[in-house]
C-alpha positions as CSV (number, residue, x, y, z in Angstrom):
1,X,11.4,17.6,5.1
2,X,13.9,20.0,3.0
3,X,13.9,17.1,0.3
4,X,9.8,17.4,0.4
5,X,9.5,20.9,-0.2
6,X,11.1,21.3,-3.5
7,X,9.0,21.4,-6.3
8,X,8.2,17.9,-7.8
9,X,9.9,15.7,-5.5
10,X,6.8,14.1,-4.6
11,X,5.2,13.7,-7.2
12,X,8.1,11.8,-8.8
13,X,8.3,9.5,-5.4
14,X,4.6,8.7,-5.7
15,X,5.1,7.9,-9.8
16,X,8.3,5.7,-8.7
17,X,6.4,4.1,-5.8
18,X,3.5,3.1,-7.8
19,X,6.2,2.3,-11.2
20,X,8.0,-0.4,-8.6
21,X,5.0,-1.6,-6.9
22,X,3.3,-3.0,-10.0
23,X,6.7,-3.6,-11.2
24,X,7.6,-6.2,-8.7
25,X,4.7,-7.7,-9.0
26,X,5.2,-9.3,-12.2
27,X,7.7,-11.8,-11.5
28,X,5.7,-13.3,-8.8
29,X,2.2,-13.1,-11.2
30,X,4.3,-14.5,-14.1
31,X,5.4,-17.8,-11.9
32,X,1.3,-18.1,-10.2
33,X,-0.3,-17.8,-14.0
34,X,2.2,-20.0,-16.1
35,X,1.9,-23.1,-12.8
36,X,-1.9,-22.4,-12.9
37,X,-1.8,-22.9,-16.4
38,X,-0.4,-26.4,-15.2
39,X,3.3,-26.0,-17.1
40,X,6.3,-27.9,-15.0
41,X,9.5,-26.1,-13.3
42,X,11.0,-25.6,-16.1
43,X,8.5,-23.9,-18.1
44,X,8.3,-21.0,-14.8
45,X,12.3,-21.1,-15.0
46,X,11.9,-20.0,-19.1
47,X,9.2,-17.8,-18.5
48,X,10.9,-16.2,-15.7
49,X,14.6,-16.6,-17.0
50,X,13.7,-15.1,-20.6
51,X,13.6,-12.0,-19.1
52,X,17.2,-11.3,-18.9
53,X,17.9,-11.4,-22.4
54,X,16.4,-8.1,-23.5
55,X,17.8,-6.2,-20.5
56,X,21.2,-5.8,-21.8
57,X,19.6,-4.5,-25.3
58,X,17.0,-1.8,-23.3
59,X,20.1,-0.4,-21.4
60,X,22.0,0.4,-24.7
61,X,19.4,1.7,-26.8
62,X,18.4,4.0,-23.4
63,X,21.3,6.3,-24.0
64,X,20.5,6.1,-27.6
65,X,16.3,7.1,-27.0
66,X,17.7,10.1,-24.7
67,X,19.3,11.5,-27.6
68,X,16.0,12.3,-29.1
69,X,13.4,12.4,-26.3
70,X,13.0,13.4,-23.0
71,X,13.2,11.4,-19.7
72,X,9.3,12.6,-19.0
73,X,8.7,10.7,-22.6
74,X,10.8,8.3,-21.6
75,X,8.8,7.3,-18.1
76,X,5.3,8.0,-20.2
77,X,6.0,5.8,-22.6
78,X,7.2,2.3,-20.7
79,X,4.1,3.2,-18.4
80,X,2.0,2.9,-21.3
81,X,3.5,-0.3,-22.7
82,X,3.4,-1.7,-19.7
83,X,-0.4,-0.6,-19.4
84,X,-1.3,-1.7,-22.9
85,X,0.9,-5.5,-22.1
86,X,-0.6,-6.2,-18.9
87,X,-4.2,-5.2,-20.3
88,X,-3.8,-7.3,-23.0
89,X,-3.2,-10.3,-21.2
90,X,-5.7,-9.5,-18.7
91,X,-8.6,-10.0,-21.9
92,X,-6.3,-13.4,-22.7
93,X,-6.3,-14.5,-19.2
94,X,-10.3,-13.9,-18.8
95,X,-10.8,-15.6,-22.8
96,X,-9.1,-18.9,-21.7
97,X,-5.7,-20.9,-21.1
98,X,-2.8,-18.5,-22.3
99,X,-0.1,-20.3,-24.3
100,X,3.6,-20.7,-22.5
101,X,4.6,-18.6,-25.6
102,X,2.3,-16.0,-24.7
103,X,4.0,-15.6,-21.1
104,X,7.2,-15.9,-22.7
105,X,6.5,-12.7,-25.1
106,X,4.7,-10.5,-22.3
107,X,8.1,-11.4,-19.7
108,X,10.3,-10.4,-22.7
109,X,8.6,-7.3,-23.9
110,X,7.7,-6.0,-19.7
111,X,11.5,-6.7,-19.3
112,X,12.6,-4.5,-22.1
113,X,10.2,-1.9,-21.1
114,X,11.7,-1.6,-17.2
115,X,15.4,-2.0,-18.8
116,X,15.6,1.3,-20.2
117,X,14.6,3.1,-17.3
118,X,17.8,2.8,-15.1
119,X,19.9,4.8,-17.3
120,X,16.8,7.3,-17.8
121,X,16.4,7.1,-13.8
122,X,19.5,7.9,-12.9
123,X,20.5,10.4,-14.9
124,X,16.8,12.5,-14.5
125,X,16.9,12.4,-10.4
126,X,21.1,14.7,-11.2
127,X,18.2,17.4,-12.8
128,X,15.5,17.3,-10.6
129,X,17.1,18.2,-7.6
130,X,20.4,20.4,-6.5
131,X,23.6,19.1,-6.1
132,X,23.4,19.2,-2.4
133,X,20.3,17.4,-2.3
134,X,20.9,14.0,-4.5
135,X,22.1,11.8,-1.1
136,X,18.8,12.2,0.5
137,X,16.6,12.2,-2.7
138,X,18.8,9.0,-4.1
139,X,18.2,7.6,-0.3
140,X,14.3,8.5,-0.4
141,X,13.8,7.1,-3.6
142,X,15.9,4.1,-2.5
143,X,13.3,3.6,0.7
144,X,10.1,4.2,-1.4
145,X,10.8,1.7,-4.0
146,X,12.0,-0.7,-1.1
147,X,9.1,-0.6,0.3
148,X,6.9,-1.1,-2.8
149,X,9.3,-3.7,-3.8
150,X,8.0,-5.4,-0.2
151,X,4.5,-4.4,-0.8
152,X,3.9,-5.5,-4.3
153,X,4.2,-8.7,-4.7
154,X,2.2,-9.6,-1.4
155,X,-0.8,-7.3,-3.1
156,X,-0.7,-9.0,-6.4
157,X,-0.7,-13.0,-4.8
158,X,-3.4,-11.7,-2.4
159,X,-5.7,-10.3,-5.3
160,X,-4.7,-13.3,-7.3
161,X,-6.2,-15.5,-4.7
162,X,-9.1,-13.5,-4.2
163,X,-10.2,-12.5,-7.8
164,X,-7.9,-14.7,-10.3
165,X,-5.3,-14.2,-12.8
166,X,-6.9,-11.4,-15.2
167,X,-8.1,-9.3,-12.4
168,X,-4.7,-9.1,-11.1
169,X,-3.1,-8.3,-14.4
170,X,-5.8,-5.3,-14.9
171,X,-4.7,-4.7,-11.1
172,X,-1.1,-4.2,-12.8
173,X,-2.3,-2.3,-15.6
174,X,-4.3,-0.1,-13.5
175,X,-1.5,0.6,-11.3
176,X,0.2,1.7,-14.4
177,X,-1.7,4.0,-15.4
178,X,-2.3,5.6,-12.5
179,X,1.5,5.8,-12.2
180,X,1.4,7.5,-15.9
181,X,-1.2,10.0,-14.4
182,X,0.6,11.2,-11.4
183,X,3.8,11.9,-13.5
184,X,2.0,14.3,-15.6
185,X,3.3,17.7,-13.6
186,X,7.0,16.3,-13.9
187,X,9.4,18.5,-15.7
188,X,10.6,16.7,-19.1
189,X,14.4,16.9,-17.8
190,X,17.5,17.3,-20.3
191,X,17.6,15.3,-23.4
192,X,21.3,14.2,-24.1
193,X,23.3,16.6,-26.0
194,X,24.7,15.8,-29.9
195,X,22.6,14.3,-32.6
196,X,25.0,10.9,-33.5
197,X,23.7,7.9,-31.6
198,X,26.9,5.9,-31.2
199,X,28.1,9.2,-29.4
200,X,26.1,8.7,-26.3
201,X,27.4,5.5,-25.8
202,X,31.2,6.2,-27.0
203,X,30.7,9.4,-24.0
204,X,29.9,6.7,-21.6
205,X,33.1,4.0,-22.4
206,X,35.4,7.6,-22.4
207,X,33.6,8.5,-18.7
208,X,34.4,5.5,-17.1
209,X,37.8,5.3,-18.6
210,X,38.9,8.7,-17.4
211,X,37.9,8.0,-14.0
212,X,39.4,5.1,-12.3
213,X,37.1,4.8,-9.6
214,X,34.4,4.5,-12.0
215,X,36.2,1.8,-14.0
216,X,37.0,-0.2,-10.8
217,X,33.6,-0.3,-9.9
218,X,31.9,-1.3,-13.4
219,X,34.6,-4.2,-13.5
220,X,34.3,-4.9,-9.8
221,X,30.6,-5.1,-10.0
222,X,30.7,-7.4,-13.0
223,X,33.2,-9.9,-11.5
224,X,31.1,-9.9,-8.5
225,X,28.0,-10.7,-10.3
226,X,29.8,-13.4,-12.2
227,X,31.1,-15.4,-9.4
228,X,29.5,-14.3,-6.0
229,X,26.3,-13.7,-7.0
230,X,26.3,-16.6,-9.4
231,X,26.8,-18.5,-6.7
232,X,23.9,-17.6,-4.5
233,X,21.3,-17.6,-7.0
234,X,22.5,-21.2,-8.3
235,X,24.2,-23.3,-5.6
236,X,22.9,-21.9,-1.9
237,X,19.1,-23.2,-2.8
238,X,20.3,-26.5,-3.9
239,X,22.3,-26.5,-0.9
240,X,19.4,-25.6,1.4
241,X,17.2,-28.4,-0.4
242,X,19.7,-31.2,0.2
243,X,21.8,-30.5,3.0
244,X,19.5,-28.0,5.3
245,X,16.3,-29.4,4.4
246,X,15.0,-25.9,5.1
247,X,13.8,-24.4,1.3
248,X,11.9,-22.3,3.8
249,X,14.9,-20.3,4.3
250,X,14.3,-18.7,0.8
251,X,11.2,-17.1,2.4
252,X,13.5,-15.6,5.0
253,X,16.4,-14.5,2.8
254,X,13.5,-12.4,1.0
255,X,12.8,-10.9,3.7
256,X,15.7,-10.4,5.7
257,X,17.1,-8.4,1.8
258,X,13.7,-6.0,2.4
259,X,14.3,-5.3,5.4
260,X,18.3,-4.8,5.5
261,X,17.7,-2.7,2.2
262,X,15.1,-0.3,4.0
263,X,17.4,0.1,6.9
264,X,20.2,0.5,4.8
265,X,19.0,3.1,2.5
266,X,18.6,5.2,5.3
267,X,21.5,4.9,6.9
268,X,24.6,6.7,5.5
269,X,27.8,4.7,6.7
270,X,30.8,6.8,8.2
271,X,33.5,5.8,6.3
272,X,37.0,7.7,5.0
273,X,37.3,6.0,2.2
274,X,36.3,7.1,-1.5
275,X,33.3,6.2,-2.5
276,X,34.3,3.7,-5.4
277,X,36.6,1.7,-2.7
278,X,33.7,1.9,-0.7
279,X,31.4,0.1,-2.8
280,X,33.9,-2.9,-3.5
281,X,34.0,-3.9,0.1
282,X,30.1,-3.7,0.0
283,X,30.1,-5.9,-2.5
284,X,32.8,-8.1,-0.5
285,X,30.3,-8.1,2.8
286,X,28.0,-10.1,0.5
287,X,30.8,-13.1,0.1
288,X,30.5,-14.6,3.3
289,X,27.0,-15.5,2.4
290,X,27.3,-17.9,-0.2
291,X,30.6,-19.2,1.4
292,X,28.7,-19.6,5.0
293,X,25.9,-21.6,3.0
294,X,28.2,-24.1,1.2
295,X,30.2,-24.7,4.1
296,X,27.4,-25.6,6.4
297,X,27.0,-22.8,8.8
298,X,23.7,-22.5,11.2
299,X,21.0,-20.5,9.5
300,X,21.3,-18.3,12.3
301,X,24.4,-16.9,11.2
302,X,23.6,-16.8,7.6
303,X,20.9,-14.5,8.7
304,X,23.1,-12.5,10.4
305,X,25.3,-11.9,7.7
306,X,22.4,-11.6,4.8
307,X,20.7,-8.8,7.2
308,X,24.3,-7.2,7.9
309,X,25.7,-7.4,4.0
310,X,21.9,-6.3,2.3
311,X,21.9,-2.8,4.9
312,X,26.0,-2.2,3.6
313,X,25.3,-2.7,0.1
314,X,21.7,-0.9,0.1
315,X,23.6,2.5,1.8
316,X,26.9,2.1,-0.2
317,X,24.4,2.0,-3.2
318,X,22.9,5.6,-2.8
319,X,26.5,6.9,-2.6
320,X,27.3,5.2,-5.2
321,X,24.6,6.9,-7.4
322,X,25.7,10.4,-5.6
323,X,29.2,10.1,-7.2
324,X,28.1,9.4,-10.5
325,X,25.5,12.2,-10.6
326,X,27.7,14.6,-9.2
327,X,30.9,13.5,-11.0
328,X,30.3,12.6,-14.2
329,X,29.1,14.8,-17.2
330,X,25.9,15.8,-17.7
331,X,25.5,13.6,-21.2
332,X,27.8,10.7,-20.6
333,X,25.0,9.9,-17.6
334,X,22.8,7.8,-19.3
335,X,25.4,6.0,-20.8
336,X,27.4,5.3,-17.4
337,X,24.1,4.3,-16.0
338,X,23.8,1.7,-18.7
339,X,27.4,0.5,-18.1
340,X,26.7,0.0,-14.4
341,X,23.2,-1.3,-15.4
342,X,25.5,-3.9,-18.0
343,X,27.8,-4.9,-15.6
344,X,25.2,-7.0,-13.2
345,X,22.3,-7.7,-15.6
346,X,25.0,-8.4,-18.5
347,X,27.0,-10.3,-16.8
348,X,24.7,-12.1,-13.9
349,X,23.1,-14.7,-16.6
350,X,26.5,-16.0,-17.7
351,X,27.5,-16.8,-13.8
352,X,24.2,-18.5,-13.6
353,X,24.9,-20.8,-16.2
354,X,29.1,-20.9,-15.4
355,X,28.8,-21.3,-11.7
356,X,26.4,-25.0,-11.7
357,X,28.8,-26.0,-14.3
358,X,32.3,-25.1,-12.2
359,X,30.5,-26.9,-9.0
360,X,29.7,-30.1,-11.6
361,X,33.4,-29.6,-12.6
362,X,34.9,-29.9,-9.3
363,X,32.7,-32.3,-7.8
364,X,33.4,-34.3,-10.3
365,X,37.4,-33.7,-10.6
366,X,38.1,-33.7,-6.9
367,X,36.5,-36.8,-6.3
368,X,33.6,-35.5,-3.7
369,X,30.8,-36.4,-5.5
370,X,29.2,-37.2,-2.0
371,X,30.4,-33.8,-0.6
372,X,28.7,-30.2,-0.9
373,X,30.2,-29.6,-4.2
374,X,29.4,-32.6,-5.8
375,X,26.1,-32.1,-4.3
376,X,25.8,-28.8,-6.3
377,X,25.9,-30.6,-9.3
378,X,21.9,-30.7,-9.1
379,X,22.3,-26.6,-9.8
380,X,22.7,-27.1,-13.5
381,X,19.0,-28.3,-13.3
382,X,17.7,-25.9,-11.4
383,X,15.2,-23.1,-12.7
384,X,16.3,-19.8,-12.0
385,X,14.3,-16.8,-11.7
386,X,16.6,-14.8,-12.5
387,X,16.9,-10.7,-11.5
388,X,13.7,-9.4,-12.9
389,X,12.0,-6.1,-14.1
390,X,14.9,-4.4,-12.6
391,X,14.9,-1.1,-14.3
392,X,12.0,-0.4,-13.3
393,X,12.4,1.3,-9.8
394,X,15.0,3.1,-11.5
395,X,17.2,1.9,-8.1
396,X,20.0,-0.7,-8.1
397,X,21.7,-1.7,-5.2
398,X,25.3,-2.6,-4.7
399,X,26.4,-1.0,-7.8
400,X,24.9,-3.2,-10.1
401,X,22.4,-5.6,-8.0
402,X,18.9,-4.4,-8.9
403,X,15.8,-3.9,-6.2
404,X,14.5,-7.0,-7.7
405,X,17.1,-9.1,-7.5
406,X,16.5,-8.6,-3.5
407,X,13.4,-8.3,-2.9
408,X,11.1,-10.0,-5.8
409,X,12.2,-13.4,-7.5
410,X,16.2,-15.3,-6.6
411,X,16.4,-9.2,-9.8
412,X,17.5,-2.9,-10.2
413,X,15.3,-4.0,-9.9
């Protein structure tokens, strides 16, 4: 209740609530229209995939835009793309069939949108609040968008099914701007300090490299993404098709990642070590998971530890964004946001297309193809949504893995 009565809190949880639960809606509204539209797997897997590309380009130019706007600008501004987008292919949808390119320009351009708004998020909430206040408005604003992130994409199939394609994209685009409307009291928040562009990113890489904690974590977060979450998003479904039989199990992992996320955001774990340790062995709770898969556990157990891991990593993640807010600089933010942001949605693709080929590699080398790994092989064909529209809640969890990689499409989400 302390957190509600300072000026403006809520109306900047309501504008994130309603930002994330359009938001994560998209991914799942992308994959219904392009399959309605009759295209295969694979066209879904491009639509969805393409997404990733521009994410790494909105998170540098971010710390660039903040140089010359505001943060208030900032959120106004990818509301209103994303209102003017969704419209626009709400009139398509209602005209006729919508072209795969189409979908393939509105994921590209809604991704670019939401990848700028990490950095911008996360370095807005350090001057919205005091000091003493950023745990419980990072773990608020971690539980609101959670529970959009939930909400949304259950809203959009339903309205989908009920009215058809265009009437949930103007659903989307009326969430938008209702979004844009409720922000309208916020306070503008700090622009970055100096005029030079490359500055705001050179501030960043000289942030991170003074502090070693930060530094671990960036190139912690990236190996994990590389290998460990490579590995879930590419092998554990393939696994589950062929070995468990039990694709429903994706259903659950969703779910079992909302929930865990929810629970974790508001649960602060007692812990002596620093806070950049801390969030390495989060990201090592998360190993077992992929390993327990592969290795042909009961689902029981993978369960367990996907409930257990998601509630680590969700709390270690509003610590996380604590430390940075309260350690680093005022106008390297942005840019250390958009390091963090870099280090899972840079480096995420490259697993997904590294870890299907290592699997192919050693099924192949040791002889096995019969056994899991060789099994695997049938990754490197597999369409991967990849982690979506994750700038958009302005949350990531697990210092780098965005709200949508858990709760919309297997991503910040």
């Amino acid at each position: 209740m302390k957190l509600l009565v300072e000026d403006h809190v809520v109306e900047f949880l309501v504008s994130r609530g309603l930002y994330v639960l359009a938001n994560s809606a998209v991914p799942v509204l992308l994959a219904i229209a392009v399959a309605s539209e009759g295209y295969s797997a694979s066209g879904v897997g491009l639509v969805l995939g393409v997404g990733a590309l521009p994410g790494i380009l909105g998170a540098l130019l971010a710390p660039q835009m903040l140089v010359h706007v505001s943060p208030k600008t900032m959120f106004g501004g990818a509301a209103a793309a994303w209102i003017v987008i969704c419209g626009g292919i709400a009139i398509l949808s209602r005209a006729g069939s919508v072209g795969l390119g189409v979908y393939v320009t509105v994921s590209f351009a809604l991704e670019f949108v939401a990848s700028i708004m990490y950095p911008t998020m996360g370095s807005y909430v350090a001057d919205l609040v005091r000091s003493d206040l950023l745990d419980r408005m990072n773990s608020a604003r971690a539980v609101v968008a959670g529970l959009c992130a939930v909400a949304g994409p259950g809203v959009i199939a339903l309205v989908q099914s009920w009215r058809g394609v265009s009437d949930a994209w103007w659903l989307v685009s009326l969430l938008m701007l209702v979004c844009l409307l409720s922000q309208s009291r916020l306070p503008k928040g700090r622009r970055t300090g100096g005029a030079d562009r490359v500055t705001a990113l050179k501030r960043g890489l000289r942030a991170a490299a003074r502090s070693r904690g930060v530094l671990v974590v960036l190139v912690g977060s990236g190996v994990w993404h590389f290998t460990v979450w490579g590995s879930y998003m590419t092998l554990c479904p393939v696994v589950l098709r062929d070995e468990y039989q039990a694709l429903w199990f994706i259903g659950v992992s969703e779910s079992l990642f909302a929930v865990g996320g929810i629970v974790g955001s508001l649960v602060r774990l007692p812990s002596r070590l620093s806070r950049p340790v801390l969030c390495l062995v989060a990201l090592l709770s998360f190993v077992p998971v992929p390993v327990s898969v592969v290795l042909g556990a009961p689902l029981w157990l993978v369960a367990v530890t996907l409930f257990v891991s998601s509630a680590v990593i969700a709390s270690t993640s509003v610590a996380w964004e604590t430390f940075l807010q309260s350690r680093v600089e005022r106008d390297a933010l942005p840019s250390v946001f958009a390091l963090d942001y870099l280090a899972g949605d840079g480096v995420a693709p490259l697993g997904y297309v590294a870890v299907p080929a290592l699997a192919v590699w050693l099924g192949q080398g040791g002889g096995c193809a019969g056994g899991r790994w060789g099994m695997c092989r049938g990754a490197a064909r597999l369409p991967v949504g990849v982690c979506r529209f994750s700038g958009g809640g302005g949350r990531r969890i697990g210092c780098g893995v965005t709200v949508s990689s858990w709760f919309a499409v297997p991503q910040g989400g």
